[in-house]
N, C-alpha and C positions, 0 to 999 in steps of 0.2 A: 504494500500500500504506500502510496507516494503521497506527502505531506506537501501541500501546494499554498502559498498567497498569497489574492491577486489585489494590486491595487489599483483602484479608479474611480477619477475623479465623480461621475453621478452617475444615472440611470438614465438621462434625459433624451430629449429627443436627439437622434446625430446616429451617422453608422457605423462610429467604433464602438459606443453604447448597443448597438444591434447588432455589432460581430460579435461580441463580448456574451452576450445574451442567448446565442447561440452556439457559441461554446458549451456556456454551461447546460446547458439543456438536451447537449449531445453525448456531454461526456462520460465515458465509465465508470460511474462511483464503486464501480465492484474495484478500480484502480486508483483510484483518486478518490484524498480528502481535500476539499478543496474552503480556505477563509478567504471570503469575499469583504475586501475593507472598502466602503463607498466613504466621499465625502461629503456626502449631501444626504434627508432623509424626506426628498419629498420624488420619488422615481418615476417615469413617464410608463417605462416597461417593468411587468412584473413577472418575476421568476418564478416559477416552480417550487416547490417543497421537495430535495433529493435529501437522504438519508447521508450524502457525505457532502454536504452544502452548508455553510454559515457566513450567516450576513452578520458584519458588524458596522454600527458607524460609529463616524471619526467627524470632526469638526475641522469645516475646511480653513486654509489658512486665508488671514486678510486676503484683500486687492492687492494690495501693494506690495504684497510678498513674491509677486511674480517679476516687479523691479529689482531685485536685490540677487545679487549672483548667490550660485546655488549652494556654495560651502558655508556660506555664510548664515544662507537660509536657512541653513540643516542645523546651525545651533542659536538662532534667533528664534525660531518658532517650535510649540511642542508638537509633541504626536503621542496617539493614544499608547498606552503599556500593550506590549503584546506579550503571551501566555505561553507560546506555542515554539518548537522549533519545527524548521521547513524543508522539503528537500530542494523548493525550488520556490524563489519570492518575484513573481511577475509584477514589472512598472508596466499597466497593458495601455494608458492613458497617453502616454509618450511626452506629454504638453505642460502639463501641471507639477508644481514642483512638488506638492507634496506626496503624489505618486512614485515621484522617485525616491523622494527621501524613505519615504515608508518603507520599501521592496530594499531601502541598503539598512535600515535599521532592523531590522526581524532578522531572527539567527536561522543563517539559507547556507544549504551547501553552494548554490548555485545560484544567481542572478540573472535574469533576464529582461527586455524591455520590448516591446512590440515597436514596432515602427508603421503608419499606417498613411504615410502620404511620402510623396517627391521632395524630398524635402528642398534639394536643390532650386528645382520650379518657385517651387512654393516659397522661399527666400527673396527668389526675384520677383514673384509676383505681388506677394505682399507685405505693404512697410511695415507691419503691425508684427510681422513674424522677422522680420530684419530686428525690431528692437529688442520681440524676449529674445532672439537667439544669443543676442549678445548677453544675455544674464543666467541662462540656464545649459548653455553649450557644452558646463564642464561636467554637468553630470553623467555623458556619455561614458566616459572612461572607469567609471566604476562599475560597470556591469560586464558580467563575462559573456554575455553573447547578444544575439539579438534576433527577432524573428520582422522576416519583412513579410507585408499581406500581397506583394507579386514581385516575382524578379524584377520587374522595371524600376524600382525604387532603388535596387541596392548600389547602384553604382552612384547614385546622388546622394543616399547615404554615408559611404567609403568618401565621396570626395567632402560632403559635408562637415564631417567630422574627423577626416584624416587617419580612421580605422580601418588599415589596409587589412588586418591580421587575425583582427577579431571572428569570432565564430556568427553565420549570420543565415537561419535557415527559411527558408519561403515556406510561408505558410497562408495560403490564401483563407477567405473568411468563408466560416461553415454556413447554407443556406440552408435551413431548414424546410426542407419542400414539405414534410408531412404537413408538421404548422400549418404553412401556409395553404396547401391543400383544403385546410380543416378551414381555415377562416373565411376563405376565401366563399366558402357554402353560407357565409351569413346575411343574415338581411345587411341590404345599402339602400339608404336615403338618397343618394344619390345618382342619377340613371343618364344612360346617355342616347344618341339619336341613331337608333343600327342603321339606320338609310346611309348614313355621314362616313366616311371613314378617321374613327377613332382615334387619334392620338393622344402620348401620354409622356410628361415623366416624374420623377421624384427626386427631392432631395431638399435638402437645406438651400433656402435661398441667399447665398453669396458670392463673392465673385468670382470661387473655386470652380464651382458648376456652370459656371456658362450658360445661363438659363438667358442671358441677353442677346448672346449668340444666336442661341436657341429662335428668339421671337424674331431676331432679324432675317434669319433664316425660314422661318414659319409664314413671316409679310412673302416673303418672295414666292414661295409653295402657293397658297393660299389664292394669291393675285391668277392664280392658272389652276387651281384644286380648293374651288367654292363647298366642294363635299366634302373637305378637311376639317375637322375641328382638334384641337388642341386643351389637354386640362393638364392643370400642374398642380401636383402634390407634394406638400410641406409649406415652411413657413422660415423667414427668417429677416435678418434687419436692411437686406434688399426689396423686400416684397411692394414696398410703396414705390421705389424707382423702376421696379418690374409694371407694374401694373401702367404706371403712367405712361412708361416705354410702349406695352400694349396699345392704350388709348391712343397714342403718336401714331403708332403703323396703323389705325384704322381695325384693330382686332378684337371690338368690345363685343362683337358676339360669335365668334368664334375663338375664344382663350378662354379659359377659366381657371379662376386660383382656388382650393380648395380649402388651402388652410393647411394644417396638420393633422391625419387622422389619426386615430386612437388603432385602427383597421383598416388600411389600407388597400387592402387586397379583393373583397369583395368588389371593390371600381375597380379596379387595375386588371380583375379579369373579362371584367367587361371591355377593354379596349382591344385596338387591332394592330398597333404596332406601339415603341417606346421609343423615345429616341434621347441622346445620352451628348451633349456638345461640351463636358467640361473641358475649364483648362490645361487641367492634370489630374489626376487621382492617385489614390493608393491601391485600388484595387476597379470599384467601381459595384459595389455588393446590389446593387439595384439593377443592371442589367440580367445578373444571375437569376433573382426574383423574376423579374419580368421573362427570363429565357423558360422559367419551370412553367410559367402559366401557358408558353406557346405562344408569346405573340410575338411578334417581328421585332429585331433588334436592329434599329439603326445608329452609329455611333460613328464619330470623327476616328479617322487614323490612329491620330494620336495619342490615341487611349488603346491601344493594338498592347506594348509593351504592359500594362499594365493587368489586360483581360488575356491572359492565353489561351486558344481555343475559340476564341468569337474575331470576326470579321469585321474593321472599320472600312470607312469611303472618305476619299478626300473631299467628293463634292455632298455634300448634304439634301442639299436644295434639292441637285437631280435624282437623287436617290428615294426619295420622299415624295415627288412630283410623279415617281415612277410607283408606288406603294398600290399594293390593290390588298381587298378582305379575299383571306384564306383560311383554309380549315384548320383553327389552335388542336395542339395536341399537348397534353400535359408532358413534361419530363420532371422525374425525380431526383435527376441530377447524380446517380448512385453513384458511378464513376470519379466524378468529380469529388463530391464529399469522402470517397472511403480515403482519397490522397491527401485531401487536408487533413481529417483525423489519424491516419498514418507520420505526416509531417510534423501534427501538434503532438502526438507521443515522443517522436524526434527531441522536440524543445524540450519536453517535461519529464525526460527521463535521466 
């Protein structure tokens, strides 16, 4: 029996919180004990009841503690007493310092840390993540390996942080098709036009996703494919410059923002294709979702390195213009998941 602790920052909405969730919900308790330390005690997803599962929470550190470099942080701020030794203390959060300082204070044979985007990209792309990096950079070097959620990140990783040596295993995110299977049979409030051909995507609305992409791409479709409609699912602190972008391209009745759902999936299997324009990802766990329900996967190139197995296009527009309704067919994705759950024993052993 392997003694595991994982730390992270909440429950809330976001798809490290939904890989993380899905971990646990896959995992073999007849192998794993697994302490689960959240920072936060108000969760958006709830987990399961497993016989080798415990939640504790921990109080998360100020705001401001994510200005202060991170050795510094690790004896400025406290953390809860821990009880237990580990064979393996997972930082799964990547971002939050207190996730990491947690995962090096619990007595672990082993340390680990997920890694769950481009980091490189994502440096350039965004100034918000140029400033923590400068404060939380040094925590890299205390961890003895690290799990990336697709080969495409790891070489941005190594260059990132200068860890040519370190041990760094790809472990992509586990999709729980049964789950969603199940939910997917529940009632939705929500309904769309089967005449129309359906489109869709999901995520957090920032400037990661490219959901602006998205609509500018959607005005051009749209202007030649009046039988288009477009919803988007999630929510986030782009959502009022999204929508206004809509009103701009003339797409107030053909777009729709949903909000955040609680269940997503009963709409999402109502649709007829997904389509995916981020700027970079770490994996992309919403395509996968969308692959099990059987609808059509449209995605930029770019996102190729990141999704093994699935097909980008460089032109969007055309590829979308070209979209017709065919017959979904579920997939379970068995293949796929038995190699993460294989890769994630890798880490945890």
């Amino acid at each position: 029996m392997k003694h595991i602790a994982i730390f992270q920052r909440d429950l809330q909405v976001g798809g490290i919180q939904r890989a993380l969730v899905n971990i646990l919900e896959n995992l073999d308790y007849s192998r794993y004990c697994v302490d689960l330390y959240v920072f936060d005690d108000q969760p958006f997803y709830a987990l399961k009841e497993h016989p080798g599962l415990r939640i504790l929470s921990g109080r998360a550190w100020p705001y401001g503690s994510r200005f202060v470099p991170f050795a510094l942080a690790r004896r400025l701020f406290p953390l809860p007493r821990f009880d237990r030794d580990y064979d393996v203390a997972v930082d799964f959060n990547s971002y939050s310092q207190e996730c990491a300082a947690g995962a090096l204070a619990v007595k672990a044979k082993k340390r680990v840390m997920w890694v769950h985007n481009d980091m490189r990209v994502k440096y350039a792309e965004e100034p918000k993540y140029r400033l923590l990096w400068h404060f939380f950079k040094g925590k890299f070097r205390c961890f003895d390996g690290f799990a990336a959620v697709s080969g495409g990140i790891v070489e941005g990783f190594r260059r990132m942080t200068g860890l040519r040596d370190v041990p760094v295993t790809v472990v992509p995110n586990v999709v729980d098709t049964a789950e969603i299977f199940q939910k997917a049979q529940e009632a939705c409030l929500l309904t769309v036009d089967e005449t129309k051909y359906n489109l869709c995507s999901m995520g957090r609305l920032v400037h990661q996703k490219g959901f602006d992409l998205l609509l500018e791409d959607f005005a051009k479709v749209h202007a030649q494919r009046p039988d288009m409609y477009l919803t988007l699912i999630g929510d986030g602190p782009e959502r009022s410059a999204l929508e206004a972008q809509s009103e701009r391209l003339g797409l107030r009745d053909c777009v729709r923002f949903t909000g955040n759902l609680q269940n997503p999936f009963p709409l999402l299997k109502q649709m007829d294709g997904f389509a995916l324009e981020s700027r970079y990802e770490g994996q992309g766990i919403v395509l996968w979702e969308a692959k099990c329900l059987g609808l059509a996967l449209f995605m930029h190139k770019r996102l190729e390195p990141y999704n093994p197995g699935l097909t980008g296009v460089e032109d969007m527009v055309s590829a979308l213009r070209a979209a017709r309704k065919r017959e979904k067919r579920l997939d379970d994705l068995r293949e796929y998941n038995e190699g993460v759950l294989h890769a994630l024993d890798e880490v945890l052993s």
